[in-house]
C-alpha positions in Angstrom: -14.4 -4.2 -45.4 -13.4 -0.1 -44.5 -11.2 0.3 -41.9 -13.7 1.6 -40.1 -16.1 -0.4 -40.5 -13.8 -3.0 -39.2 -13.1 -1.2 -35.7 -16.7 -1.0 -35.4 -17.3 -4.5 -35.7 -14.6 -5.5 -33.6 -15.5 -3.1 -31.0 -18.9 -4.8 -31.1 -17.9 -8.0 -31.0 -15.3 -6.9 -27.7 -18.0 -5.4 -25.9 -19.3 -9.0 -24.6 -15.7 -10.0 -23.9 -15.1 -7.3 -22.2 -17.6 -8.3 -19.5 -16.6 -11.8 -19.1 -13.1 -10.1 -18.3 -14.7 -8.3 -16.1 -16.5 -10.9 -14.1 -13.0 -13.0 -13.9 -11.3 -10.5 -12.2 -12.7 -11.1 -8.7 -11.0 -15.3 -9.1 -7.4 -15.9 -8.4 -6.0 -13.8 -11.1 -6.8 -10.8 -9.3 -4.1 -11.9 -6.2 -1.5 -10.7 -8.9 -2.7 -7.7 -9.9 -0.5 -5.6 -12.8 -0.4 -2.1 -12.2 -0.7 0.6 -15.2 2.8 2.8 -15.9 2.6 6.5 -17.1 3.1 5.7 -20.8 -0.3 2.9 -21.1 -3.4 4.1 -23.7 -5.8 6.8 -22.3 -7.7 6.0 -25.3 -10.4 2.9 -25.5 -8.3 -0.5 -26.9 -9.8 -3.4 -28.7 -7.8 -6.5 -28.4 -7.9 -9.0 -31.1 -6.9 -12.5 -31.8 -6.9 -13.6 -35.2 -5.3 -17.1 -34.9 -5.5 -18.3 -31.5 -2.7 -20.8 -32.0 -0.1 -18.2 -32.2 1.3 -15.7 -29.6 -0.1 -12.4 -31.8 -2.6 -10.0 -30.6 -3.6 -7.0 -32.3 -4.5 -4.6 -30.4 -6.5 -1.2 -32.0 -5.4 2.0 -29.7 -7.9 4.8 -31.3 -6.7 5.2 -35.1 -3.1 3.4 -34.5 -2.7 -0.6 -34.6 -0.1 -2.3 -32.6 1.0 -6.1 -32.7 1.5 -7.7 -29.4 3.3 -11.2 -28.8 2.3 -12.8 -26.0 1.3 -15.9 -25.2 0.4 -15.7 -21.9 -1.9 -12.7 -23.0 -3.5 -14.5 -25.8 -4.3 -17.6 -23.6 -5.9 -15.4 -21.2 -7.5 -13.2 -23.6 -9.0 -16.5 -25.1 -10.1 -18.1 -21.4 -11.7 -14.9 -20.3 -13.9 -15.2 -23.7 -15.1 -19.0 -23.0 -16.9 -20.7 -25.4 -18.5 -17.4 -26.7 
């Protein structure tokens, strides 16, 4: 698969993730609310999780890739998606 054909699919398949995330923030998560500093993406971001066992996200920041470990953001990354 082309490179960009991959970040279109994933962007696809984020889009109805993105609004279970979005329907989760008004539950008790949103009490602790993280605030964004001046260096965070102005450009859209696609998270990805390729092996939810593992503390790696992926994330796809306009044409650059970075690799996230976080546990904590994997787990809730995977809860906000459900059984979708």
């Amino acid at each position: 698969m082309s490179e960009t054909g991959r970040r279109k699919f994933l962007a696809v398949a984020g889009a109805g993730t993105a609004a279970g995330v979005i329907g989760l923030t008004a539950g008790p998560a949103a009490a602790r609310t993280t605030r964004r500093h001046d260096g965070s993406a102005t450009e859209s971001v696609v998270a990805y999780v390729e092996d939810p066992t593992s503390d790696e996200v992926v994330l796809m920041v306009g044409d650059d890739e970075v690799v996230v470990h976080d546990l904590d953001l994997v787990n809730r990354l995977l809860n906000a998606a459900g059984g979708q």
